[in-house]
Structure formats: structure tokens, C-alpha cells
NUZA-675724 format. One line per 4 residues: number of its first residue (from 0); their letters; for each residue y, x, z of N, C-alpha, C. Coordinates in steps of 0.1 Angstrom, whole numbers, plus 2048, in hexadecimal, padded with zeros to 3 digits. Each point is the difference from the previous one (the first is absolute). Example, Ala and Ser with C-alpha at 12.3 -4.5 7.8 and 13.67 -1.06 7.14 Angstrom:
2
0> AS> 7C7/884/84E/80C/7F7/800/80C/809/800  80B/7FC/7F9/80B/809/800/80B/7F8/808
// end
This chain:
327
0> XXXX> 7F4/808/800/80C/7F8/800/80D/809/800  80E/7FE/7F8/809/808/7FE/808/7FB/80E  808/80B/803/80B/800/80B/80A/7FC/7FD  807/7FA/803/811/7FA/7FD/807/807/809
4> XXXX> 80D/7F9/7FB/80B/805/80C/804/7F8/80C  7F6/7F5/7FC/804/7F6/813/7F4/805/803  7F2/807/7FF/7FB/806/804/805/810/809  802/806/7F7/80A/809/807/80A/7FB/809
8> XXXX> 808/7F7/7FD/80A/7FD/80B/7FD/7F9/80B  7EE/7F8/7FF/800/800/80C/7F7/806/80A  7FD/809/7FD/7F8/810/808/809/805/802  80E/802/7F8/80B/809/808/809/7F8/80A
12> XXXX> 7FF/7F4/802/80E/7F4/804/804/802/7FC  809/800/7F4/80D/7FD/7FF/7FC/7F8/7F1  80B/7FA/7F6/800/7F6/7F9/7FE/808/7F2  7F9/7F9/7F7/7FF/802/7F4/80B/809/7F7
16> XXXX> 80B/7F5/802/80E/80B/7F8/801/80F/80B  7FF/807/80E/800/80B/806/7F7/809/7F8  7F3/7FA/7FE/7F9/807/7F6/806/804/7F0  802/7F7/7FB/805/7FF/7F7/80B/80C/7FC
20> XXXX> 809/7FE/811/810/80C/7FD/7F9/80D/801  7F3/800/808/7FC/80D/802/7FB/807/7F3  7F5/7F9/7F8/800/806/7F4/803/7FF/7F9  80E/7FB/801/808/800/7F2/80B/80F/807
24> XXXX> 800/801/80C/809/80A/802/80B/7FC/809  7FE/7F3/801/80E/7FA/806/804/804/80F  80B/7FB/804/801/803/810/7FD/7F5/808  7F5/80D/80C/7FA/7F7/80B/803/80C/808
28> XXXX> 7FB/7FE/80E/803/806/80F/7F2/808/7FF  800/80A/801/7F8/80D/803/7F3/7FA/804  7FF/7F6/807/7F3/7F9/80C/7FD/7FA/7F4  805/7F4/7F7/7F9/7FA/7F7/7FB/805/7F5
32> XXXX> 804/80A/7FA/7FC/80A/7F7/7F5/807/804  7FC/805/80E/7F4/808/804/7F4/7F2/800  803/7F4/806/7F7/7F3/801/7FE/800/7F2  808/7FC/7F7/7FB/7FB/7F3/7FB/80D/7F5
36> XXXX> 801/80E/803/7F9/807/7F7/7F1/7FF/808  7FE/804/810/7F5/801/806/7F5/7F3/7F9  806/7F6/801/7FA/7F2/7FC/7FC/801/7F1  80C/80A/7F8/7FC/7FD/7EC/7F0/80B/803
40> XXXX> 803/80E/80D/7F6/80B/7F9/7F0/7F5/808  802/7FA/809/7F2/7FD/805/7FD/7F3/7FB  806/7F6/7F6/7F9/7F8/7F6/7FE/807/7F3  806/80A/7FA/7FF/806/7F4/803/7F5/7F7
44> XXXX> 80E/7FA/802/80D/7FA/7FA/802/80D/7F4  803/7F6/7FA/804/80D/7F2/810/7F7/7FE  80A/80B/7FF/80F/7F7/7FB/801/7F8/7F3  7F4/804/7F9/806/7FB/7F2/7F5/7F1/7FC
48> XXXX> 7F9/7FF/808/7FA/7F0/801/804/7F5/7FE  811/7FF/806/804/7F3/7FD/803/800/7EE  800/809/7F8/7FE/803/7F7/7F9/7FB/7F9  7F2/806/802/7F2/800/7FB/7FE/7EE/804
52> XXXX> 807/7FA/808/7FA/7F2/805/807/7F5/7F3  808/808/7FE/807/7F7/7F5/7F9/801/7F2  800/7F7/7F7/7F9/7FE/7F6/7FC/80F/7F6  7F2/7FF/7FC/7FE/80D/7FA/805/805/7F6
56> XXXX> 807/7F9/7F8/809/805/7F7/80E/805/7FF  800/7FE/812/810/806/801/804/80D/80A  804/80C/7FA/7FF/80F/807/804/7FF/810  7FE/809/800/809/803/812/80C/80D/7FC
60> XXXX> 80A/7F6/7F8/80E/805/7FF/808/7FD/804  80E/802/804/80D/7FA/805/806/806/7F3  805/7F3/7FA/80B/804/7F9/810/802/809  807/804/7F6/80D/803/807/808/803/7F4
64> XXXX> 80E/7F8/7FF/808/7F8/7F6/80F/808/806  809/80C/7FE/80A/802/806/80E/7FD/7F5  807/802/808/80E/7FB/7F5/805/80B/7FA  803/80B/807/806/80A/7FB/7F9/811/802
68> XXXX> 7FA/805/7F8/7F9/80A/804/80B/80F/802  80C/7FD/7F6/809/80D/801/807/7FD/80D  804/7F7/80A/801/7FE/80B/7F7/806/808  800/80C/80A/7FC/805/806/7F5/7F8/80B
72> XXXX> 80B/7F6/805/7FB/7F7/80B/7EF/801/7F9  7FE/7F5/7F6/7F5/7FE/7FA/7F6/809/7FE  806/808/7FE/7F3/80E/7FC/7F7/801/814  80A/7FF/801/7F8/803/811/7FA/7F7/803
76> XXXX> 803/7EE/800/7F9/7F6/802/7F1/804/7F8  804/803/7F2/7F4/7FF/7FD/7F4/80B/804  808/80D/801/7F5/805/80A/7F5/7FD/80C  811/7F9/80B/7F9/7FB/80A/7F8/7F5/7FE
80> XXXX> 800/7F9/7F4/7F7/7F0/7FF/7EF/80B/7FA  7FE/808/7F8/7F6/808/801/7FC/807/805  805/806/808/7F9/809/80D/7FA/7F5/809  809/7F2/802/7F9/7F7/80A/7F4/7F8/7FE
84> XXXX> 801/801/7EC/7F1/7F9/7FB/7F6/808/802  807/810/7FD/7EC/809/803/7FF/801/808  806/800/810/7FB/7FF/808/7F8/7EE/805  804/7F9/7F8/7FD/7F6/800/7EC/7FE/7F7
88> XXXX> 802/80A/7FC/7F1/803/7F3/803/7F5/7F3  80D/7FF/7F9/807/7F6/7FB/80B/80B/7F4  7FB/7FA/7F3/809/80D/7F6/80C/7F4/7FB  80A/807/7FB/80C/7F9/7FC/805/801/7F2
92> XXXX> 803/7F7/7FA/804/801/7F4/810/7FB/7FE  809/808/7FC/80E/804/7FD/801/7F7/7F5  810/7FB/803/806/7FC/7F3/80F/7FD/808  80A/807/7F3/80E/804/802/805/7F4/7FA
96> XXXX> 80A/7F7/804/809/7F7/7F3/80E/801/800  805/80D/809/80A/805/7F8/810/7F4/800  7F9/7FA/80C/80D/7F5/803/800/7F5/7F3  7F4/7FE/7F9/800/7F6/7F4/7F9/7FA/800
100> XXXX> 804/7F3/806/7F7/7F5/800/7F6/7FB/7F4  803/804/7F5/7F5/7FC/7F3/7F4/809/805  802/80D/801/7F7/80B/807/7FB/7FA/80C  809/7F8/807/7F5/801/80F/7F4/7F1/7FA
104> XXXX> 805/7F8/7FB/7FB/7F5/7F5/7ED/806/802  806/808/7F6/7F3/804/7F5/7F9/807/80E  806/80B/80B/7F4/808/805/7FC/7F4/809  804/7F6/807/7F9/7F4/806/7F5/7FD/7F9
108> XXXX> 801/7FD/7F5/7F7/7F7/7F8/7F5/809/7FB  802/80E/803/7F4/80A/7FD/7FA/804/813  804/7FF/804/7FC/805/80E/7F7/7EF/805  802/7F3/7F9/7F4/7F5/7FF/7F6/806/7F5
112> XXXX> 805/805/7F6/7F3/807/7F7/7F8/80A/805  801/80A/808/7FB/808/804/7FB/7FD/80A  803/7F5/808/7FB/7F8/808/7FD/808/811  80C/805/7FE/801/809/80F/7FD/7F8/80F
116> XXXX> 7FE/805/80B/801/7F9/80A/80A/7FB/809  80C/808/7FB/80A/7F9/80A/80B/806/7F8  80B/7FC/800/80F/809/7FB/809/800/807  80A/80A/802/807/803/806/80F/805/7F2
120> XXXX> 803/7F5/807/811/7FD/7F7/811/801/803  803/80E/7F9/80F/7FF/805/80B/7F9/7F3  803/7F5/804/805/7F5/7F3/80D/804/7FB  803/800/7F4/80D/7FC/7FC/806/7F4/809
124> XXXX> 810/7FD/7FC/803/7F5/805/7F6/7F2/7F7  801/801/7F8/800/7F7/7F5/7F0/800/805  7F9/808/7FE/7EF/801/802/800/7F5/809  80A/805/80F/7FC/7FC/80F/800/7EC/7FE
128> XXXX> 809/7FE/7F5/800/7F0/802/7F3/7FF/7F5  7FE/808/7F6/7F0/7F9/7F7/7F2/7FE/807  801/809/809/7F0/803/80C/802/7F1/805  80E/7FB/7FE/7F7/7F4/80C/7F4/7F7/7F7
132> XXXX> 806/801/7F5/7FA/7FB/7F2/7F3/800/7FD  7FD/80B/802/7EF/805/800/7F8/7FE/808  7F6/800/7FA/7F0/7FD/806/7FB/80A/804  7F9/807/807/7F3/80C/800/7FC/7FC/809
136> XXXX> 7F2/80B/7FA/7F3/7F8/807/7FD/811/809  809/803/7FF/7FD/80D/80E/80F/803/807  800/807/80B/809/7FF/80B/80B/80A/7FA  80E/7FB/801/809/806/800/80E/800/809
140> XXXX> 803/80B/801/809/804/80C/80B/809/7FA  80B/7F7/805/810/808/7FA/806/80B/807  804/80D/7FB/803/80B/808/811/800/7FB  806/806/80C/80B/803/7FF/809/7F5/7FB
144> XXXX> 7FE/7F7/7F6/80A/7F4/7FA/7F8/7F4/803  809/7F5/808/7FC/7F5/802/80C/7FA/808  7FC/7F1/7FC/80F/7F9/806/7F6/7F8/80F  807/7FA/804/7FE/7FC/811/7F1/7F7/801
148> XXXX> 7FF/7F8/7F4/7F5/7F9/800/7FC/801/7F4  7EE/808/804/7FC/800/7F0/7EE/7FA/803  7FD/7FB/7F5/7ED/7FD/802/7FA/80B/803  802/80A/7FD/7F8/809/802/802/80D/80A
152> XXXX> 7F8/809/806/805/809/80B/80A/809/7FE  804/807/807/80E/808/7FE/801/806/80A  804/814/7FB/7FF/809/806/80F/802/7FA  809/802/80C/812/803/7FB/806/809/809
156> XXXX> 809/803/7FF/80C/807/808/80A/7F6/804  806/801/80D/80D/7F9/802/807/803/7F9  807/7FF/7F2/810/809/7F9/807/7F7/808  7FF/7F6/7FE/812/7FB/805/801/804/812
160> XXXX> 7FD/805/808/800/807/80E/802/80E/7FC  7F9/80C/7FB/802/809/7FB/80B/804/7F7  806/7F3/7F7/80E/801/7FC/80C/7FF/80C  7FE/7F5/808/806/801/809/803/808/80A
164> XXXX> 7F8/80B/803/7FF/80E/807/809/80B/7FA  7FC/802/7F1/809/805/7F8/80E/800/804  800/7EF/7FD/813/7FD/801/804/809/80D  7FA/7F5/80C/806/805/80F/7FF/810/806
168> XXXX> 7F6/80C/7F6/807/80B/801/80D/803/7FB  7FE/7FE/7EF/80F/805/7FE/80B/7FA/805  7FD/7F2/804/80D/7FD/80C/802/809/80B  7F5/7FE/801/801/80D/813/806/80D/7FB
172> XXXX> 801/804/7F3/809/80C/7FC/80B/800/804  807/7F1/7F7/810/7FE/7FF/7FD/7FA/7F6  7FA/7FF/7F3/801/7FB/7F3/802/7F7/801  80B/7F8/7F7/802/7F4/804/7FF/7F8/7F1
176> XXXX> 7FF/805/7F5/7FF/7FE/7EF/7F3/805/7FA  7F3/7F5/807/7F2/808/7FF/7FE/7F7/7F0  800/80C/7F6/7FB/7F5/7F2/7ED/803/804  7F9/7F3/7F6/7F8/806/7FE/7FA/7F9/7F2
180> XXXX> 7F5/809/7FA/7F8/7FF/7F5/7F5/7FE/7FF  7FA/7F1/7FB/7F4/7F8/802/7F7/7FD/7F3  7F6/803/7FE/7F6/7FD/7FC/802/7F0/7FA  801/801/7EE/804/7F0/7FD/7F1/7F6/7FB
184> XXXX> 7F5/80A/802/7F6/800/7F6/7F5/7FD/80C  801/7FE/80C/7F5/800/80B/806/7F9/80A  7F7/7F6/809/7FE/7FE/80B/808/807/80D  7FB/80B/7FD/804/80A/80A/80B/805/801
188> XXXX> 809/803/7F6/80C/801/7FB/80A/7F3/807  7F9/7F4/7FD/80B/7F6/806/7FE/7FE/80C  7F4/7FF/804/7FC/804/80E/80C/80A/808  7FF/80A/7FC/80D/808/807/809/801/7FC
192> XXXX> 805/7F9/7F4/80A/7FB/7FE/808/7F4/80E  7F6/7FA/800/803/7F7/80C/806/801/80A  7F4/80C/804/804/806/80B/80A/80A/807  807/806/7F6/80A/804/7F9/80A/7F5/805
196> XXXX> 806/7F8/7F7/809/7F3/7FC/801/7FF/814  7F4/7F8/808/800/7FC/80C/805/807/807  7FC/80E/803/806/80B/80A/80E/803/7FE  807/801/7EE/80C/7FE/802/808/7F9/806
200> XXXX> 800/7F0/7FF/804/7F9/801/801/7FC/812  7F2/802/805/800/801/810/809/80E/805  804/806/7F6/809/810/806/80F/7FE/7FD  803/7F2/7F7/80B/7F8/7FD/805/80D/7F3
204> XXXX> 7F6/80A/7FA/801/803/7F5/800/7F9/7F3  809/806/7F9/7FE/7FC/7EF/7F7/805/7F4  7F5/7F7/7FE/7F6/806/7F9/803/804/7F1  7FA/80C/7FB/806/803/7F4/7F0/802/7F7
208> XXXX> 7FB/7F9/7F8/7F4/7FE/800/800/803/7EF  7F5/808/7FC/7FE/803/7F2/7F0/7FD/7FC  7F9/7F7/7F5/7F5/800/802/7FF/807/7F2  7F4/808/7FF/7FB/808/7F4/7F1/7FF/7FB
212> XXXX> 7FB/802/7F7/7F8/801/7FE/7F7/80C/803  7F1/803/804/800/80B/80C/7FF/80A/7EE  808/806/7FC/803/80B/7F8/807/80C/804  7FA/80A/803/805/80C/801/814/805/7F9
216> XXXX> 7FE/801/7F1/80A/7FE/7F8/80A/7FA/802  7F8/7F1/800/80C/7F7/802/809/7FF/80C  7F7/803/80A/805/801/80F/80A/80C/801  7FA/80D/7FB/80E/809/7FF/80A/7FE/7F9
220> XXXX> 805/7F6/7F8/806/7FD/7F6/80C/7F9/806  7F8/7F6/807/804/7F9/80C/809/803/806  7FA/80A/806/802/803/812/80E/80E/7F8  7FE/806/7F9/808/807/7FB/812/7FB/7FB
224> XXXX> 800/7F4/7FA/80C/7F4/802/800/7FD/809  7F7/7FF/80B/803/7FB/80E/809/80A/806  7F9/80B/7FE/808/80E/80E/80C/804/7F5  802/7FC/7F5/80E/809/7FC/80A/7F5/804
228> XXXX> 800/7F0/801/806/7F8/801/809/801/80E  80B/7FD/7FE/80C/7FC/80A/7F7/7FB/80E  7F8/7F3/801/800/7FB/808/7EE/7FD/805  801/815/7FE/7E9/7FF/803/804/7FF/80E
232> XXXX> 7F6/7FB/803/7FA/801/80D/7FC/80F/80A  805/7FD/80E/800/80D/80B/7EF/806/7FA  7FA/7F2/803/7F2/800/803/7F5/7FC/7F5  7F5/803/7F9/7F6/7F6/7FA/7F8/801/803
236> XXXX> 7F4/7F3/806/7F1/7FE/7FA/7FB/7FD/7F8  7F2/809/7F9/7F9/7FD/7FA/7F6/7FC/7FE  7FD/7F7/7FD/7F3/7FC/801/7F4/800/7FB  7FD/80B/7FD/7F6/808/7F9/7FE/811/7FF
240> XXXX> 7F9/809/7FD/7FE/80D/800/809/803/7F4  7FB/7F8/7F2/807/801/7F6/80F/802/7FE  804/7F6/809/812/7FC/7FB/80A/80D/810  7F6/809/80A/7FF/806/807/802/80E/7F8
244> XXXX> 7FA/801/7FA/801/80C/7F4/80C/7FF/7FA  803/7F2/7F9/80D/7FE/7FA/805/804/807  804/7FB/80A/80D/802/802/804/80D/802  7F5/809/809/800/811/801/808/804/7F5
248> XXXX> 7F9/7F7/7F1/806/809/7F6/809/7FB/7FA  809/7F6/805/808/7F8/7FA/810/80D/80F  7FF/7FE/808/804/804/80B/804/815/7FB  7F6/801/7FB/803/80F/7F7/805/802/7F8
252> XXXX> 800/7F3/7F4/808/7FE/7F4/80C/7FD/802  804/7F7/80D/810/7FE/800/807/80E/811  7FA/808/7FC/803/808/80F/803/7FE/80E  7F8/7F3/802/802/7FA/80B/7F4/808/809
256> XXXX> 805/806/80D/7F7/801/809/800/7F9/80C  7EC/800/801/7FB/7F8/80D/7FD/80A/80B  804/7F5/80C/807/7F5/801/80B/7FF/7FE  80B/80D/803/80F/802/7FF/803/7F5/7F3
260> XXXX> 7FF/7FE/7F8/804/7F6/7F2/7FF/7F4/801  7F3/802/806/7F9/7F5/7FC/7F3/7FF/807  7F9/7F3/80B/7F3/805/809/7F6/7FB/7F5  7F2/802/809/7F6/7F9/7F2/7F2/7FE/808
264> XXXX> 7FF/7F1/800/7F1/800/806/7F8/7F6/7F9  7F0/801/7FF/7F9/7FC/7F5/7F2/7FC/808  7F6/7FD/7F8/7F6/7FF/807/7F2/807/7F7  7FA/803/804/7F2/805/800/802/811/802
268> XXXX> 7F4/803/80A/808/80F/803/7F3/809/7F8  809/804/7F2/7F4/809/7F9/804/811/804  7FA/805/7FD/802/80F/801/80D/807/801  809/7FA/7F8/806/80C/7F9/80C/7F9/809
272> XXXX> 7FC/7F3/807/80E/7F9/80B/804/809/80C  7F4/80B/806/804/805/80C/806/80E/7F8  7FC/803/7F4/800/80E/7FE/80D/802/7F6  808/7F6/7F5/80F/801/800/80C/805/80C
276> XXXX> 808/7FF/7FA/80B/805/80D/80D/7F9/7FA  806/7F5/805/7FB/7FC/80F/7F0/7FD/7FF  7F8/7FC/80D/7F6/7F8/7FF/803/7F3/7FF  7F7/7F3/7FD/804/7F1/7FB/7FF/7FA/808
280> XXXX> 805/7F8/807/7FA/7F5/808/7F8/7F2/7F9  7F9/7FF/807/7F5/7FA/7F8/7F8/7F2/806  7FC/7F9/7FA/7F7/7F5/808/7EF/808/7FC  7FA/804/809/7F1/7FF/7FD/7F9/7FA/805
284> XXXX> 7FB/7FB/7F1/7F7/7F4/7FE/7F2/800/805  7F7/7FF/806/7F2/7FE/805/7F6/804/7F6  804/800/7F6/7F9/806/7EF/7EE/7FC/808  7FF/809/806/7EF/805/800/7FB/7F1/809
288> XXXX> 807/800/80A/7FD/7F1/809/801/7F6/7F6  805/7FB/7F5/801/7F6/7F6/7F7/801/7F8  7F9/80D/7FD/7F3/806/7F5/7F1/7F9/80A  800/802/80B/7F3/801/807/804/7F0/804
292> XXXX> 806/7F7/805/800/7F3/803/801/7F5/7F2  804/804/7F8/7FE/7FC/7EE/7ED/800/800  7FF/80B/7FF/7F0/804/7FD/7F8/7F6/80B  803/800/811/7F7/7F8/809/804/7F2/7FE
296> XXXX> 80B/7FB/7FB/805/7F2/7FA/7F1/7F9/7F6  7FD/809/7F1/7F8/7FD/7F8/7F3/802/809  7FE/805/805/7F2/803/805/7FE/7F4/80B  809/7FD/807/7FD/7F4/80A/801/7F2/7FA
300> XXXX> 80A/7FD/7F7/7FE/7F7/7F4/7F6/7FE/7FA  7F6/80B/7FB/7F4/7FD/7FA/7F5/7FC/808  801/806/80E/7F6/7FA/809/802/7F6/80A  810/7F9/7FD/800/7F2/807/80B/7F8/7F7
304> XXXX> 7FD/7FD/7F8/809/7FB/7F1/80B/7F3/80B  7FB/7F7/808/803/7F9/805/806/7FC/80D  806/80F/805/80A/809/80B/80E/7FA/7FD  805/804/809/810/7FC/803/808/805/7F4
308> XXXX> 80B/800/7F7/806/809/7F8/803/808/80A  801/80E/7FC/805/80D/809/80F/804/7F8  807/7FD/80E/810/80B/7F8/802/80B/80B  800/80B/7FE/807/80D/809/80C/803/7F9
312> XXXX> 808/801/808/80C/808/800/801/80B/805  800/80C/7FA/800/80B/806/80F/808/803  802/804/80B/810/805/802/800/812/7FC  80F/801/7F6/806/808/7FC/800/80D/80B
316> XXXX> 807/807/7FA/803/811/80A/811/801/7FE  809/7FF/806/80D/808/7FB/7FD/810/805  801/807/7F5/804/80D/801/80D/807/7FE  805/804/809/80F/802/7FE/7FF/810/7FF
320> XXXX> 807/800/7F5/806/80E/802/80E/805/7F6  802/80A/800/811/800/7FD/805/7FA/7F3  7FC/7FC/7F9/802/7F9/7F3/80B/7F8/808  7FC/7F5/80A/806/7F8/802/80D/800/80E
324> XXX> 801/810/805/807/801/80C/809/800/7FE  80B/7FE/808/80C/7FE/7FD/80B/810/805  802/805/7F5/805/812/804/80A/800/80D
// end
């Protein structure tokens, strides 16, 4: 007779989805992780069963659907969503759409052909209202982009709290003219856009608000008429790694220096954020926590189709550092 995972969950106590977060990777308390591997090694639980239980013609893959792959953010999600599947004994199959919803269209309708076991989806805007649209017949779970109420599970970041952190530093500077630059092409973008707009307005600030498309080019292009203009802003956020870069090099082009010119704080803390000069202040995003609770989302989905919808909100990091101090 084969072992399940309410089998396992209940030789270890604890509930089916604990199991579930454990081998998918997710977060549990040190005590339930020793209970529920002890429990997988002495039934000889195999992780990729709920898999194998599903119809024989359909793999033990997670697909995964991202929006923007030249966006740094992404490249890391999708790492952390496959590191969390092999340890899960679970392979993943990629597909980029490039912020184009005809593209995200077609890789939907091939990830039912290929007939994967679960997908993990970061939507366009436009995508995020077609999903409600569709049918599948395996579990899917939204990462990073999703609005307050959706059918399906959801693994996100607070932006609009994490924007608002942003603001009330560079208040705490002195800045009192915080522009910022938003993502016109995503969820997330308006999301801290929001959050943005609110913190102003509770600071009895005047919001100076620019929305773009997340383009490298175009954002320097931008941000470049922004900073030579009469009436730029003390301060900007940005809301992406991308338009973060811009501005660096928009800020070089019109010889403005940070913070003295001009402050600058952004979100996702990649490499090259602590090691510029100034360093950036930054929101860091939970990347790897978002990759491993995506992955135990599809995995507990497949072995209890009929569970609660799951939404996590996972909270941001401010990193401050001199980009945004005030000289």
C-alpha cells in the first residue's frame, strides 16, 4: 500500500500542508521539520508521489510563467522556484513573456499541453484579469503579482507597506519633494505606486508621480528630463532594479550627484547595490522565501485540491544606506 501525506502528517502530528511546506522547502519551526522529515524517513514517503498519484500521463513538473526575465528580480525568483522543486524531487519548466500578454496567452495554453502538475505564475497586468477566465485542471499559484482577491493561491510581497517605508525615510532625512517612478506594466508597480501616493499624503506631502513602462532606455530617458528640469525632485523612488540603474545613469548624464543633488532609493538589493558608491538604499524582497512557499503552495494543492485558498504576504527589508542620506 502507498504512503500519502496525511499518512505522514499523521505519525508526525502536525497537518498535511506542514508537510507539505517542509518538502517543498517552506517555512516551519525547527521542531516540525525534524517531526515531519523523521516521519517522511520511517514510512519511506517519497516527495514526488503526489505527483506520481495524479494521472499517468501527466509529468512531475512545475511549470513557471515569469514576466520579465531582463528584470533581475525574476532571474532570482526563478532560481529560487527550482532549487525549491529539486529539492522537492519535482523538475521545472521555464517560460519568459516578456511583459506580453499574447506571449503569456500561448505559454498558458502549452504548460495544459504539456500537461504539468502545477504552475507557478507571475502575470502581466492584463494576464492577471484573463486567469480569472480559465479553467485548469492542475493547481496554480500567483507569485509576486496579484490583487487582494484572487481564486487561486498567492505567494506576494507587501509593496504598498514597503513603499511606504521608503517614503518615511527620506522624510526622516528632510526631503520634502519625494518624486517617484512606477512600473505602468504590472501589478506591483501600482501596488507601490499606491503606497507611494498614501505615505505622501499622510506626510501632508505633494506627490510627483511618473508611471513607465519597466524599460531600461526609456526610464533613462525619462529620469534624464526629469533631473535637468527646473522643478526635479530632492528625492526619487524607484520601483524596480531596472529604472534603479536608470536613474544612476541618468544622474551621471546630467552631473547630478547622490545624495548631494539628488537622494535615490529603489527596491530589490542586487549586487552591484551595496558595491556602487554611494551605496543604494533599497527594499529587499524575500526572493528565496517567495521561490520555496510558490513550490510548497503546488505541492499541497496537489495533495489537498479542496483546502482553504492560501495567500502569504511576505514582508519587505529597508536597506538603507547612503544613496538616500541626507549630507
Amino acid at each position: 500500500m502507498s504512503v500519502g501525506i496525511k499518512d505522514v502528517a499523521k505519525i508526525a502530528g502536525v497537518s498535511p500542508a506542514s508537510v507539505s511546506r517542509v518538502l517543498g522547502g517552506g517555512s516551519v519551526s525547527d521542531k516540525v521539520r525534524e517531526q515531519v522529515l523523521k516521519a517522511v524517513k520511517s514510512t519511506g514517503y517519497r516527495p514526488n508521489m503526489a505527483a506520481r498519484r495524479l494521472r499517468s500521463n501527466r509529468t512531475a513538473t512545475i511549470g513557471l510563467i515569469v514576466a520579465d526575465l531582463v528584470n533581475p528580480f525574476f532571474t532570482a525568483i526563478t532560481q529560487a522556484v527550482e532549487s525549491a522543486a529539486y529539492k522537492a524531487g519535482m523538475r521545472v519548466m521555464f517560460c519568459n513573456t516578456g511583459e506580453d500578454p499574447e506571449r503569456e496567452e500561448m505559454y498558458l495554453k502549452f504548460m495544459q499541453e504539456e500537461r504539468v502538475s502545477g504552475l507557478i505564475v507571475a502575470p502581466t497586468t492584463q494576464g492577471l484579469k484573463s486567469l480569472r477566465k480559465w479553467s485548469f485542471d492542475f493547481p496554480l499559484v500567483l507569485i509576486d503579482r496579484a490583487r487582494d482577491k484572487e481564486k487561486f493561491d498567492v505567494i506576494v510581497m507587501d509593496n504598498h507597506t514597503a513603499t511606504k517605508e521608503l517614503v518615511i525615510h527620506l522624510h526622516s532625512q528632510g526631503y520634502q519633494r519625494i518624486g517617484g517612478l512606477f512600473g505602468a506594466t504590472s501589478i506591483t508597480g501600482e501596488q507601490r505606486k499606491n503606497g507611494y501616493i498614501e505615505a505622501m499624503h499622510s506626510l501632508g506631502l505633494k506627490p510627483e508621480v511618473k508611471s513607465l513602462p519597466s524599460t531600461a532606455i526609456v526610464a533613462q530617458n525619462e529620469l534624464e528630463a526629469w533631473f535637468s528640469s527646473p522643478d526635479r525632485p530632492e528625492a526619487v523612488i524607484l520601483s524596480n532594479s531596472l529604472f534603479t540603474r536608470s536613474a544612476l545613469m541618468a544622474a551621471r548624464a546630467t552631473g547630478l550627484r547622490i545624495p548631494h543633488d539628488i537622494a535615490i532609493a529603489g527596491f530589490d538589493d542586487e549586487p552591484w547595490s551595496s558595491l556602487v558608491d554611494p551605496g543604494i538604499t533599497v527594499i529587499r524582497q524575500p526572493v528565496e522565501m517567495m521561490g520555496k512557499e510558490a513550490v510548497s503552495a503546488v505541492i499541497q494543492r496537489i495533495e489537498t485540491p479542496d483546502a482553504p485558498l492560501r495567500r502569504l504576504v511576505l514582508s519587505g527589508e529597508c536597506v538603507i544606506r547612503d544613496s538616500s542620506q541626507k549630507p
